[in-house]
HTML snippet that shows the backbone in 3Dmol.js (N, CA, C, O; Angstrom):
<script src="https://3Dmol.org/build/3Dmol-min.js"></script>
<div id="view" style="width:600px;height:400px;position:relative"></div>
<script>
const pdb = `
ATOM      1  N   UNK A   1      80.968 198.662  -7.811  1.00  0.00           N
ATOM      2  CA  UNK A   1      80.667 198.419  -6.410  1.00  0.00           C
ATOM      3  C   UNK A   1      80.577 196.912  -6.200  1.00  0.00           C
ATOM      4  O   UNK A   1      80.245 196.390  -7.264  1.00  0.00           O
ATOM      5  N   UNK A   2      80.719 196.165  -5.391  1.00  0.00           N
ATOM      6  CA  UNK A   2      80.958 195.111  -4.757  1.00  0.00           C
ATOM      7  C   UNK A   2      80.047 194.758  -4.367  1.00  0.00           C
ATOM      8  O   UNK A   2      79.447 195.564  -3.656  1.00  0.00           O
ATOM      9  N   UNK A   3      79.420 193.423  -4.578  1.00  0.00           N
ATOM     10  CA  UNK A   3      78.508 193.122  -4.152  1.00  0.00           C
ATOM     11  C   UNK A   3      78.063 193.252  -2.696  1.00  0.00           C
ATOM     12  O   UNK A   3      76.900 193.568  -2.445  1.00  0.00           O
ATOM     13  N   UNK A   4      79.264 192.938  -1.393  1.00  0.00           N
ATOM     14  CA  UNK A   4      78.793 192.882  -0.117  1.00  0.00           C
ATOM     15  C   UNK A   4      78.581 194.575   0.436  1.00  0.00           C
ATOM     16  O   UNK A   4      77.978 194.865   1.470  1.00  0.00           O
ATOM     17  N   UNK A   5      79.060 195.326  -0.267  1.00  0.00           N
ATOM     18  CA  UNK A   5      79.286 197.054  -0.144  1.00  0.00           C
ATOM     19  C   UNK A   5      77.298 197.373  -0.671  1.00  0.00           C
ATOM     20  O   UNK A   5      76.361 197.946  -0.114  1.00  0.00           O
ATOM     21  N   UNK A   6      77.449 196.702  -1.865  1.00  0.00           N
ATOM     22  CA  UNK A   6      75.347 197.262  -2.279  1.00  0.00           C
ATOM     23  C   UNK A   6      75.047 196.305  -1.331  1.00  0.00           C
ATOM     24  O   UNK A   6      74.031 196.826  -0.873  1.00  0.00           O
ATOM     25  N   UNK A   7      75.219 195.066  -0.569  1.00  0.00           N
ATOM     26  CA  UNK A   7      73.961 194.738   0.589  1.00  0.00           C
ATOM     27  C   UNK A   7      73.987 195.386   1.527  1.00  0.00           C
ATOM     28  O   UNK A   7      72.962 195.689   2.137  1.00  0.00           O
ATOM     29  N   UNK A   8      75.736 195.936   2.040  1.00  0.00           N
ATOM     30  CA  UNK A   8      75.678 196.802   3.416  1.00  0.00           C
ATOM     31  C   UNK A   8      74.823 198.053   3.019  1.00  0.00           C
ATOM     32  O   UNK A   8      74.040 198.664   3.747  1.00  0.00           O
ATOM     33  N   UNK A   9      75.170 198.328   1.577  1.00  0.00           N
ATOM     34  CA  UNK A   9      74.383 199.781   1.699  1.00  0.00           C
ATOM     35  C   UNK A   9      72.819 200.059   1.266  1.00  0.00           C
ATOM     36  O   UNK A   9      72.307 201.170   1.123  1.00  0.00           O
ATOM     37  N   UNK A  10      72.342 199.092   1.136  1.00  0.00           N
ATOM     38  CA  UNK A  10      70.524 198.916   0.772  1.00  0.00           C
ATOM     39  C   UNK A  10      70.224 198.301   2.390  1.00  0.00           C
ATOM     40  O   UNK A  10      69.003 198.184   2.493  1.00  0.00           O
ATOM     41  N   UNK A  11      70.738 197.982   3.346  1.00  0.00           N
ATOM     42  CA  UNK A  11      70.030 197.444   4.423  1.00  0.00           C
ATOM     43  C   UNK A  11      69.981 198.286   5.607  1.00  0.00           C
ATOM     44  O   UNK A  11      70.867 199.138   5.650  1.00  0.00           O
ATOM     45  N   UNK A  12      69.347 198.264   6.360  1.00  0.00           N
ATOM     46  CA  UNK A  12      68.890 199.012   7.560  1.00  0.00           C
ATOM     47  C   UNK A  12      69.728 198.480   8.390  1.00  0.00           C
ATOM     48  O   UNK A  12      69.612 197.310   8.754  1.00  0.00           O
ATOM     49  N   UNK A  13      70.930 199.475   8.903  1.00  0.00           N
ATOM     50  CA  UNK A  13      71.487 199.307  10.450  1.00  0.00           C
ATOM     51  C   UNK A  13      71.135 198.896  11.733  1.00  0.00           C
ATOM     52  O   UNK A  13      70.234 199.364  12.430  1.00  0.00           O
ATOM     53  N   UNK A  14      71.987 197.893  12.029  1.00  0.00           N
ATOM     54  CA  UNK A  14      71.173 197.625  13.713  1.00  0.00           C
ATOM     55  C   UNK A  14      71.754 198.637  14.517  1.00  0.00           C
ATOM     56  O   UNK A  14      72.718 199.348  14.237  1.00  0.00           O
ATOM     57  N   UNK A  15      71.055 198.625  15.560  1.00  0.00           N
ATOM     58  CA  UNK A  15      71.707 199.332  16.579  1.00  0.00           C
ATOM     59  C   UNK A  15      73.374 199.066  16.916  1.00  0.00           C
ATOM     60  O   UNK A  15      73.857 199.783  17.792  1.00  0.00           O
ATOM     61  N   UNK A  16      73.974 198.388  16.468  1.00  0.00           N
ATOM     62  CA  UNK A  16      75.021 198.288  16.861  1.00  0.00           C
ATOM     63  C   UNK A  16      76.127 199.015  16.147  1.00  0.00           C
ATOM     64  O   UNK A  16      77.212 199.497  16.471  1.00  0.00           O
ATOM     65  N   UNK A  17      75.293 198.881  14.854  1.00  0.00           N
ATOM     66  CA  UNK A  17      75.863 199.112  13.619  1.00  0.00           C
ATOM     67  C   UNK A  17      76.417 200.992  13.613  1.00  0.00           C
ATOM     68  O   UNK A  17      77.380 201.644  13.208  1.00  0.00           O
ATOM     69  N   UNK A  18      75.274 201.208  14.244  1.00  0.00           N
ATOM     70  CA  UNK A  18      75.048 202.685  14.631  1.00  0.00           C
ATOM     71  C   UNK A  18      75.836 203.345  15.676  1.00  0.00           C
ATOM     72  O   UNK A  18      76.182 204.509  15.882  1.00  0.00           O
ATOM     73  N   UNK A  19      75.972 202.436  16.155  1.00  0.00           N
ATOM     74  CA  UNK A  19      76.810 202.839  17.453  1.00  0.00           C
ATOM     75  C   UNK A  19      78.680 202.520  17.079  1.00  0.00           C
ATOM     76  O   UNK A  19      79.724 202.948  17.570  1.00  0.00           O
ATOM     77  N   UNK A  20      78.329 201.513  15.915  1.00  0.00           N
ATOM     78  CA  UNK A  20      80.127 201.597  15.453  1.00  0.00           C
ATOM     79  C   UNK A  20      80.253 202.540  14.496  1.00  0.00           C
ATOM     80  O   UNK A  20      81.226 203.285  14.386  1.00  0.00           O
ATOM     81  N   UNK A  21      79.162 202.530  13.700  1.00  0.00           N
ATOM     82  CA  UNK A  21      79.560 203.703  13.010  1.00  0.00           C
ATOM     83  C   UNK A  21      79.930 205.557  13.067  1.00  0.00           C
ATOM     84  O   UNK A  21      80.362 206.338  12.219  1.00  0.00           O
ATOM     85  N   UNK A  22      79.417 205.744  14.808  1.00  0.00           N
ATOM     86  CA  UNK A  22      79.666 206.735  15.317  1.00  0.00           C
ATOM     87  C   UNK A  22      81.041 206.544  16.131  1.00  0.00           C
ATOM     88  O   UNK A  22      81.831 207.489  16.138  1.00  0.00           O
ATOM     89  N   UNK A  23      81.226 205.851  16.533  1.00  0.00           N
ATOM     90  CA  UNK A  23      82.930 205.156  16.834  1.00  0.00           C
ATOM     91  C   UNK A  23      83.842 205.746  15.937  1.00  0.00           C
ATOM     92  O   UNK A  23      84.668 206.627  16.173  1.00  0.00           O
ATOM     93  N   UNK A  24      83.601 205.165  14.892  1.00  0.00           N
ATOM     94  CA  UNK A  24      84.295 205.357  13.643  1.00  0.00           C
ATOM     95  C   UNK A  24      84.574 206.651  13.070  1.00  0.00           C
ATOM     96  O   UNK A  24      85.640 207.102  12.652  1.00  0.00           O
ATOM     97  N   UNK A  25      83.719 207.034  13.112  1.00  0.00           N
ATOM     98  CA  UNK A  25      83.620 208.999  13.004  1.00  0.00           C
ATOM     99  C   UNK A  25      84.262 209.461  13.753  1.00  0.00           C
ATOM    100  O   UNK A  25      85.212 210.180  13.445  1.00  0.00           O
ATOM    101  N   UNK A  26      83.993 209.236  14.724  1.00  0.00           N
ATOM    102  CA  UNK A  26      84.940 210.186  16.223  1.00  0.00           C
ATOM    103  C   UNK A  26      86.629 209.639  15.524  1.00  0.00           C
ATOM    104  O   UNK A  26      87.577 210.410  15.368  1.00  0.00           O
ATOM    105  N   UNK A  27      86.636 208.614  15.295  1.00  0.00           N
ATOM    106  CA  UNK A  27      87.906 208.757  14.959  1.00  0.00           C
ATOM    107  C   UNK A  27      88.777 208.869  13.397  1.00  0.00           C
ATOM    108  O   UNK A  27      89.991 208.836  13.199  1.00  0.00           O
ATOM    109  N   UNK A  28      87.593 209.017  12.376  1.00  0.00           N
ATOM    110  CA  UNK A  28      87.912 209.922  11.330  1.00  0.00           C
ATOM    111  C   UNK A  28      88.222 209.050  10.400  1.00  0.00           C
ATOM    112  O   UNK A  28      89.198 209.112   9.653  1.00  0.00           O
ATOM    113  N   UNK A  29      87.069 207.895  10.444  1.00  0.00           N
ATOM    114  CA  UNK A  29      87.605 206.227   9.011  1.00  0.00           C
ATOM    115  C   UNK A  29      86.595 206.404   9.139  1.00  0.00           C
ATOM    116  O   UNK A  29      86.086 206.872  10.158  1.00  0.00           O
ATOM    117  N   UNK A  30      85.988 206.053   8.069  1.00  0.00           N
ATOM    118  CA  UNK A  30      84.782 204.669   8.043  1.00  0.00           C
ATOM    119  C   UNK A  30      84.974 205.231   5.953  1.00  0.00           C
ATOM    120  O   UNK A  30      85.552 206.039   5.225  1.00  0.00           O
ATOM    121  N   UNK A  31      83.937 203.993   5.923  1.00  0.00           N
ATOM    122  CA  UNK A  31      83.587 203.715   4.242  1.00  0.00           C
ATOM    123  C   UNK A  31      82.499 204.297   4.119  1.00  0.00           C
ATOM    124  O   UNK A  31      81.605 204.491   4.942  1.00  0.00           O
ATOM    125  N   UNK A  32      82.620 204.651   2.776  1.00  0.00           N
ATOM    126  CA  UNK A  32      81.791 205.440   1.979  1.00  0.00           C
ATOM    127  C   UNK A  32      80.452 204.980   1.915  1.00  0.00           C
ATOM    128  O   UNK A  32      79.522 205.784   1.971  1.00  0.00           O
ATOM    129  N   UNK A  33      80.230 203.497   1.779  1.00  0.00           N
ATOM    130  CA  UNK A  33      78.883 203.141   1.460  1.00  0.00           C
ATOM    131  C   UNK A  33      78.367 202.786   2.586  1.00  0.00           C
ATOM    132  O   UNK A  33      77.174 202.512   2.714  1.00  0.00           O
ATOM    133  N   UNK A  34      79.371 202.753   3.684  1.00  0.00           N
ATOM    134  CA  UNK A  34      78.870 202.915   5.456  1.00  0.00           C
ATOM    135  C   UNK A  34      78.150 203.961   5.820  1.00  0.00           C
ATOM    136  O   UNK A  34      77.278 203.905   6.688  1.00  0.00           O
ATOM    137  N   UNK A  35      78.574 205.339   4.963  1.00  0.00           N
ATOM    138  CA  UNK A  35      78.310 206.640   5.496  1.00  0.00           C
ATOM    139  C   UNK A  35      77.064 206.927   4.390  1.00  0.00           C
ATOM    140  O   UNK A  35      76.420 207.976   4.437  1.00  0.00           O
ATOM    141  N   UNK A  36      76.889 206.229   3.727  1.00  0.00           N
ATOM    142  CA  UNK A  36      75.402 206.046   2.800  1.00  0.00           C
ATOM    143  C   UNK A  36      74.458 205.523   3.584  1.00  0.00           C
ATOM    144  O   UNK A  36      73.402 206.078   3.890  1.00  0.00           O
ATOM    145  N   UNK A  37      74.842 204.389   3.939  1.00  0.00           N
ATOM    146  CA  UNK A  37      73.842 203.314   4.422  1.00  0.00           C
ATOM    147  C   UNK A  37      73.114 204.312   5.588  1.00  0.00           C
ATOM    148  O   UNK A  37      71.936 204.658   5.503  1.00  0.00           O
ATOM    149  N   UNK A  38      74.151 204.770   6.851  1.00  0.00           N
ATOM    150  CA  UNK A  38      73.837 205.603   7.674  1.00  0.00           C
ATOM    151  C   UNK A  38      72.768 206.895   7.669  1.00  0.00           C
ATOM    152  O   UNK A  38      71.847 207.228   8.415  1.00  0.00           O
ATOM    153  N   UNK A  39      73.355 207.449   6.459  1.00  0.00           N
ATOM    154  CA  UNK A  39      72.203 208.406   6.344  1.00  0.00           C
ATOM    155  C   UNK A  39      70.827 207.979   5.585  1.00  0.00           C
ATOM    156  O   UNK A  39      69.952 208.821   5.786  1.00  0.00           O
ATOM    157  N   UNK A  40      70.494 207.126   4.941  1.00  0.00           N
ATOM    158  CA  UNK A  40      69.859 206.503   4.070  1.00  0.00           C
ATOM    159  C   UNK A  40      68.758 205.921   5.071  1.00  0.00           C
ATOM    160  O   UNK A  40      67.606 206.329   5.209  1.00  0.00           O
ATOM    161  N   UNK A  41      69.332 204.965   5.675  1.00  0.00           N
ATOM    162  CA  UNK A  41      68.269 204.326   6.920  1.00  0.00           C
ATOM    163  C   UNK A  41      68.388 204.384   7.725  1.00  0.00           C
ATOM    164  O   UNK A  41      67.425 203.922   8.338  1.00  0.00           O
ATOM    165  N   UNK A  42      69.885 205.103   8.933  1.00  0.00           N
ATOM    166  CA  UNK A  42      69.769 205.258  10.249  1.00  0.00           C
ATOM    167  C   UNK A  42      68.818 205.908  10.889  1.00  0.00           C
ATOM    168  O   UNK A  42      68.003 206.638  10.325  1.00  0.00           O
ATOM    169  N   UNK A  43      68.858 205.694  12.065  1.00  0.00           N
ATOM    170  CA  UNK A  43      67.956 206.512  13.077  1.00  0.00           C
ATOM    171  C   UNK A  43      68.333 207.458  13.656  1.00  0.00           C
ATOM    172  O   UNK A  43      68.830 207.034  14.700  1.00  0.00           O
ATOM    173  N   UNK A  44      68.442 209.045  13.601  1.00  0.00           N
ATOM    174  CA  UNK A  44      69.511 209.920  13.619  1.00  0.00           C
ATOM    175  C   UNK A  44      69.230 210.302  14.885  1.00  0.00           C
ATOM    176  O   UNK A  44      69.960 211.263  15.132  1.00  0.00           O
ATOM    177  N   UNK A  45      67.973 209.826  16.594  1.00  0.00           N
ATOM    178  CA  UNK A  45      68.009 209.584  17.422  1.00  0.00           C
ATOM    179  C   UNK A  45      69.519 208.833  18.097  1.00  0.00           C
ATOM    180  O   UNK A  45      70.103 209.293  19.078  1.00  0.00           O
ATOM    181  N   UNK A  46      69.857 207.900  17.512  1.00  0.00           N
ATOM    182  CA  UNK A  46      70.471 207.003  17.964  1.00  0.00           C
ATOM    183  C   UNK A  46      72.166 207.617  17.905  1.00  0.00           C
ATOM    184  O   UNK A  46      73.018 207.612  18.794  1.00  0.00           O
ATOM    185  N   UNK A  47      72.236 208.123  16.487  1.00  0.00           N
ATOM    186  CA  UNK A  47      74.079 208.881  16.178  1.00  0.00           C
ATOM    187  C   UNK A  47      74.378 210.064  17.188  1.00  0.00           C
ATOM    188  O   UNK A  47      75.410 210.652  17.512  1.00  0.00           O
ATOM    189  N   UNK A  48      72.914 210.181  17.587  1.00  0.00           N
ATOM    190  CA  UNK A  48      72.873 212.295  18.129  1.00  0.00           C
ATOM    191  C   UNK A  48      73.193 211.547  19.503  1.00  0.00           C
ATOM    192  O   UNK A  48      74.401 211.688  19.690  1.00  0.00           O
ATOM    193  N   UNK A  49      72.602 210.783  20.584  1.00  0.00           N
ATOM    194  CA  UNK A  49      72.641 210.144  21.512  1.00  0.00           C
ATOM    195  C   UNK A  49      73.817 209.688  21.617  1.00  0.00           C
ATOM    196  O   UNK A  49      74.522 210.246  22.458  1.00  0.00           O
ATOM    197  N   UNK A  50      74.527 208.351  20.687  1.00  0.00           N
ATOM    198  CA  UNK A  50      75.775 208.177  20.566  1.00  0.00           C
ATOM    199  C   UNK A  50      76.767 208.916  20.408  1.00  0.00           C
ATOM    200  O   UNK A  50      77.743 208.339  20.887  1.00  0.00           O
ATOM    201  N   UNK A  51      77.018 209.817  20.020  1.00  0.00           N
ATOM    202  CA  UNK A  51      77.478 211.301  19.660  1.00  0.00           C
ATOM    203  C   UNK A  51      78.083 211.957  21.221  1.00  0.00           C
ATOM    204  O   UNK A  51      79.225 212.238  21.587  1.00  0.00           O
ATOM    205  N   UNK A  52      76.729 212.044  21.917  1.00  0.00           N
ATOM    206  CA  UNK A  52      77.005 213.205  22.878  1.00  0.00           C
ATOM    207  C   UNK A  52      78.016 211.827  24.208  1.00  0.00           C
ATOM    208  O   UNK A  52      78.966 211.978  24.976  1.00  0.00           O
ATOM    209  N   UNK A  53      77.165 210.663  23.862  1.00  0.00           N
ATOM    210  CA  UNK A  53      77.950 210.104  24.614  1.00  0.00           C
ATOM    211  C   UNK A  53      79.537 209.807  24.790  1.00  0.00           C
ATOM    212  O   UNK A  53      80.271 209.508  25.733  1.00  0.00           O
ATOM    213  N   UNK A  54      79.692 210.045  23.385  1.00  0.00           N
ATOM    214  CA  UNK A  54      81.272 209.506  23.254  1.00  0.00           C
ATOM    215  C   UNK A  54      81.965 210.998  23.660  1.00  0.00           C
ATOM    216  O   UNK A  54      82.948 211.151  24.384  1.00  0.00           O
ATOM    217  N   UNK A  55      81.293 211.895  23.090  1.00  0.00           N
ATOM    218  CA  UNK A  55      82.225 213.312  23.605  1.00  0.00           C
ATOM    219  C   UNK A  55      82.158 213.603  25.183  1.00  0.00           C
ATOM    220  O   UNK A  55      82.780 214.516  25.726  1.00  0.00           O
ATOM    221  N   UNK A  56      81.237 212.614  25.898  1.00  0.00           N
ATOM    222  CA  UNK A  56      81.036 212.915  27.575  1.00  0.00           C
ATOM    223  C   UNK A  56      82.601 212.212  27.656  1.00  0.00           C
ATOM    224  O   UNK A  56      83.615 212.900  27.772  1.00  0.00           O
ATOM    225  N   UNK A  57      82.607 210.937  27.587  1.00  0.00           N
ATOM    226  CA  UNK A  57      83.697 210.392  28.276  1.00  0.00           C
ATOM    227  C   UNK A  57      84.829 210.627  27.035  1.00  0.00           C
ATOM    228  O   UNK A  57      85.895 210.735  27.640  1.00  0.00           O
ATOM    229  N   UNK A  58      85.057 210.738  25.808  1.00  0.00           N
ATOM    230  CA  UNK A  58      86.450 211.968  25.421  1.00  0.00           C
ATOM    231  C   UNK A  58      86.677 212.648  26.523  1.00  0.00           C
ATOM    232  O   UNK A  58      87.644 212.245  27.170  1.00  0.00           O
ATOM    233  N   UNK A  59      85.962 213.769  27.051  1.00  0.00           N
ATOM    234  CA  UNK A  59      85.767 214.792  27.664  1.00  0.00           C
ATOM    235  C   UNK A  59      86.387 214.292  29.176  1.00  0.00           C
ATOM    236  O   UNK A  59      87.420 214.748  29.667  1.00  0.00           O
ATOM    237  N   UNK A  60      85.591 213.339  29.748  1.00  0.00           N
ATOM    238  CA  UNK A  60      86.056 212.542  31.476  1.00  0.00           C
ATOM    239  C   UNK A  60      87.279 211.962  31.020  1.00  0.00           C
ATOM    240  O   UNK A  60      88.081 212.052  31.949  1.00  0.00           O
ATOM    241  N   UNK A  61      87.888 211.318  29.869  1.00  0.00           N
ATOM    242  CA  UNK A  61      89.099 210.725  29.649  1.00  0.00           C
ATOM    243  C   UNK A  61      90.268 212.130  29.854  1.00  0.00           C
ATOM    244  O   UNK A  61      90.937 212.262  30.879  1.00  0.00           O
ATOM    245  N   UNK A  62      90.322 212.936  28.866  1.00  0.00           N
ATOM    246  CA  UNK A  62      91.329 214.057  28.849  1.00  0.00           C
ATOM    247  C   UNK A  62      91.549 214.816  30.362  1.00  0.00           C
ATOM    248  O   UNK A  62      92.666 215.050  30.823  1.00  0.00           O
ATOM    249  N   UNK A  63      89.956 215.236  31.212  1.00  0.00           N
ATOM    250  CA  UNK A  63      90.328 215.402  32.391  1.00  0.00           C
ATOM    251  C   UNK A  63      91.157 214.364  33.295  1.00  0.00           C
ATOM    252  O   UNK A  63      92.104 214.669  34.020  1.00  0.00           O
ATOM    253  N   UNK A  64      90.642 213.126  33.121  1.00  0.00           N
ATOM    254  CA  UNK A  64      91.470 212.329  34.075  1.00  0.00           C
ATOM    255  C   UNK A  64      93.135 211.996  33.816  1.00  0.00           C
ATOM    256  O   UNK A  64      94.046 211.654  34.569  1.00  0.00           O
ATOM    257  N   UNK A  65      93.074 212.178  32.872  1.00  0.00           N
ATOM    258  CA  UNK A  65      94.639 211.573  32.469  1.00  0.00           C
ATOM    259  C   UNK A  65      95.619 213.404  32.579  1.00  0.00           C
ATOM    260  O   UNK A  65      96.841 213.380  32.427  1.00  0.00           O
ATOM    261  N   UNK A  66      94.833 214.927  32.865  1.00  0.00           N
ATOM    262  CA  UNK A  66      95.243 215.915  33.005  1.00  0.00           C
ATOM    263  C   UNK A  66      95.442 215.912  34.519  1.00  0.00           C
ATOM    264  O   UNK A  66      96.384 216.524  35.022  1.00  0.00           O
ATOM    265  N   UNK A  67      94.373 215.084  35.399  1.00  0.00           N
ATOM    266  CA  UNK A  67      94.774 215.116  36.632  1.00  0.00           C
ATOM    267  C   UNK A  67      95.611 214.127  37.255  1.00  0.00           C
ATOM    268  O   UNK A  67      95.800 214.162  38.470  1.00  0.00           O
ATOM    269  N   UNK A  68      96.138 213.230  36.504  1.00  0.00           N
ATOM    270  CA  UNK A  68      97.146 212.210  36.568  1.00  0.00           C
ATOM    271  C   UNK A  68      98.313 212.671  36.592  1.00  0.00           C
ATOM    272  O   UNK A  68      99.211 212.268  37.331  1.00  0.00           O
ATOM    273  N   UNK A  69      98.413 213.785  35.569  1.00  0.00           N
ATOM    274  CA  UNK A  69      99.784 214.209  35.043  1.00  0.00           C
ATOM    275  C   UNK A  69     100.351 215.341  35.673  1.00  0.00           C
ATOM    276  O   UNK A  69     101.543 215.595  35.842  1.00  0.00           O
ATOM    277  N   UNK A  70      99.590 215.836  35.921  1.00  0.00           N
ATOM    278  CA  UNK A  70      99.485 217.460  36.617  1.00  0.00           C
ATOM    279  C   UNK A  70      99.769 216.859  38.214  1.00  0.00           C
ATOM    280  O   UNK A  70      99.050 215.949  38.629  1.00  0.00           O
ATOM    281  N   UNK A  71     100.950 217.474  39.143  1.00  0.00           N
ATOM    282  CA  UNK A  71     100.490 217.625  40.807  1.00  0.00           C
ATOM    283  C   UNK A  71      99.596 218.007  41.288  1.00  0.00           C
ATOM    284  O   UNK A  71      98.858 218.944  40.982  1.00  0.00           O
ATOM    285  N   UNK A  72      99.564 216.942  42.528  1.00  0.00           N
ATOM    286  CA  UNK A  72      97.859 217.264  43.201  1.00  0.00           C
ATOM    287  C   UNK A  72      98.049 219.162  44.082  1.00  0.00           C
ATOM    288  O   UNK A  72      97.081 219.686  44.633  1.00  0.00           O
TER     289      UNK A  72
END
`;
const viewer = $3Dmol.createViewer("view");
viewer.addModel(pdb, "pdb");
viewer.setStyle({}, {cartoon: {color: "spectrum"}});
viewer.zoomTo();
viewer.render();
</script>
């Protein structure tokens, strides 16, 4: 293991961190010692929240671009 891989994965996520790392999921990458770190010290408030958010607008994206395509 790499040294900068054991600091990402012994340290506590910021919020941001959390919020890319649920990014990342939705679209089916991320690293291994990302998906350590995450469960290890995330705040699983924050992935569940981020989570529902990204599947709201998935969800408002596919409708809008179905009513784009489709006649009114």
């Amino acid at each position: 293991m790499r040294k900068d891989e054991a600091e990402l994965e012994n340290s506590a996520p910021s919020f941001w961190q959390m919020v890319g790392s649920t990014m990342l999921s939705f679209l089916g990458v991320s690293k291994e010692s990302r998906r350590k770190r995450d469960f290890q010290h995330g705040n699983p408030k924050v992935f569940i929240a981020t989570g529902f958010i990204m599947a709201f607008l998935f969800i408002m994206v596919v409708i809008g671009i179905v009513q784009l395509v489709l006649p009114g």
